[in-house]
N, C-alpha and C positions, 0 to 999 in steps of 0.2 A: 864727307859732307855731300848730301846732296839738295841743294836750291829743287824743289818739285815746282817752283813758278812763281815768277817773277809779275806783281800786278801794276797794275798803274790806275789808282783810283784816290782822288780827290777826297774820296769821304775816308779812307784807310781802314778804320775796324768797323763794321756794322751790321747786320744781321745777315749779309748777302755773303759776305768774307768768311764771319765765324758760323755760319750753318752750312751754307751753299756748299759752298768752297771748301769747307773743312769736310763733310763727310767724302765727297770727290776725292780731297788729294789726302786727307789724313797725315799732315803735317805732325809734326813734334812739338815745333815752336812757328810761331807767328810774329815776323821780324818786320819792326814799321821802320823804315830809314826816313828819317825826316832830321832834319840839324833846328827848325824850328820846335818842332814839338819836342824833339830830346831834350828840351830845356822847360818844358813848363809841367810842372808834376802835378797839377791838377787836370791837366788833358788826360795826361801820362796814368793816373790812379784811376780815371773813368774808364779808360780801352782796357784796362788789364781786368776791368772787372766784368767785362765781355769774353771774358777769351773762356773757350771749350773748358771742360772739365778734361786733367792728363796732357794738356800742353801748356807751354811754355810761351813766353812774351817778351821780345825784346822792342825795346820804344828806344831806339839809337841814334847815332848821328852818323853822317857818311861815313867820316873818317874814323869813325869807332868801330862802323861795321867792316870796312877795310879791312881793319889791323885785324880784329876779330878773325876774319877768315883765315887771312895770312898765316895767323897763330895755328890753326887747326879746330878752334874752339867749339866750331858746330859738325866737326867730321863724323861723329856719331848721331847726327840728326837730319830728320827730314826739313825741311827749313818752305817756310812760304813767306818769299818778301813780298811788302808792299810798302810802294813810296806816290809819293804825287804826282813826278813830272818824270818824262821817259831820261833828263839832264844826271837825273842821280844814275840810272839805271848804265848810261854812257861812261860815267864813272867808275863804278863798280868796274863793269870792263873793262875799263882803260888801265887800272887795278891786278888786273888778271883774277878777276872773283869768275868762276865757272856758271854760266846758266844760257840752257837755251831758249826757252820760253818765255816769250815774252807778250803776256794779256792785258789790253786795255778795257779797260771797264766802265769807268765812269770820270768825264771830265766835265765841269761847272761851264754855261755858256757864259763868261765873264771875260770885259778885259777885249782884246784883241782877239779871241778865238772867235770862231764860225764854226756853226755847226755841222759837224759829219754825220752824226746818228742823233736818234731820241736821244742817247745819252751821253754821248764825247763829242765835245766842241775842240779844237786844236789851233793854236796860233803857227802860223807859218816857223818860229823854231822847234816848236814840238813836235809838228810836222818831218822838218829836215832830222831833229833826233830818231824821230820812228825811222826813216830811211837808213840813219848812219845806222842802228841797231839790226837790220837789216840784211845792207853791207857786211857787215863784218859778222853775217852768219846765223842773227838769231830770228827763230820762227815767229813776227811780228802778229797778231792776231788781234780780234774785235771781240768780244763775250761778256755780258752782264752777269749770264748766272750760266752755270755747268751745262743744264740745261738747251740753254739758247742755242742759236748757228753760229758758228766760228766762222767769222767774215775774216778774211786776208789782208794783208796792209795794201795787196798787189789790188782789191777790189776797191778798195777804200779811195784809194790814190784814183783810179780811173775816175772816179764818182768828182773830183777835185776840177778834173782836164776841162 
């Protein structure tokens, strides 16, 4: 199994994910971990009818994609997750699910966050999650599209002080 990148975008499947992104990393399958949306099959039947031609779509819940791993289930695949909040991503690894990369992309200025960039706003726990993700090893980064500059968590943070 290989995770090629782990995103963190509010919007989950959208034209920036399934073109950008996809011709970039050429994933297998397109794995959304979200425990809300694994439950509504009308979201669920819209995203999948976005997804590339020759890949696959999984719309799961944490603890589905968990076990999933654990199993072996995606060992023969390139895998691109994308979930909403860096709290799942903490998971996952806390899990022992393998990935180092970890791109935020786009977060809604909603709610207690403040804005970082045009486009990721962060509330002081998503904040401390970027950091824990960090910590424990994984290359934290800023990119809207392949494209773009790859800002650092370490720039991002100073921008904060």
């Amino acid at each position: 199994m290989a995770i090629v990148l782990t995103r963190i975008d509010q919007r989950l499947i959208h034209g920036i994910t399934v073109n950008d992104w996809n011709t970039r990393l050429k994933p297998k399958r397109f794995m959304v971990i979200d425990d809300e949306i694994s439950n509504d099959d009308v979201v669920k039947g819209s995203m999948r009818m976005s997804k590339p031609a020759g890949t696959g779509m999984s719309i799961i819940s944490t603890e589905t994609a968990i076990n999933n791993f654990k199993v072996g289930k995606y060992d023969n695949h390139d895998v691109f997750v994308i979930v909403k909040e860096p709290e799942t991503l903490l998971k996952l690894e806390e899990a022992g699910v393998a990935f180092s990369d970890v791109n935020v992309g786009f977060l809604f200025a909603e709610g207690d966050r403040k804005p970082i960039t045009n486009r990721i706003s962060l509330n002081d726990k998503e904040i401390g999650d970027l950091k824990e993700l960090s910590n424990r090893g994984k290359n934290v980064s800023f990119q809207y599209r392949p494209s773009d500059e790859q800002i650092s968590l370490k720039t991002i943070l100073s921008k904060l002080d």
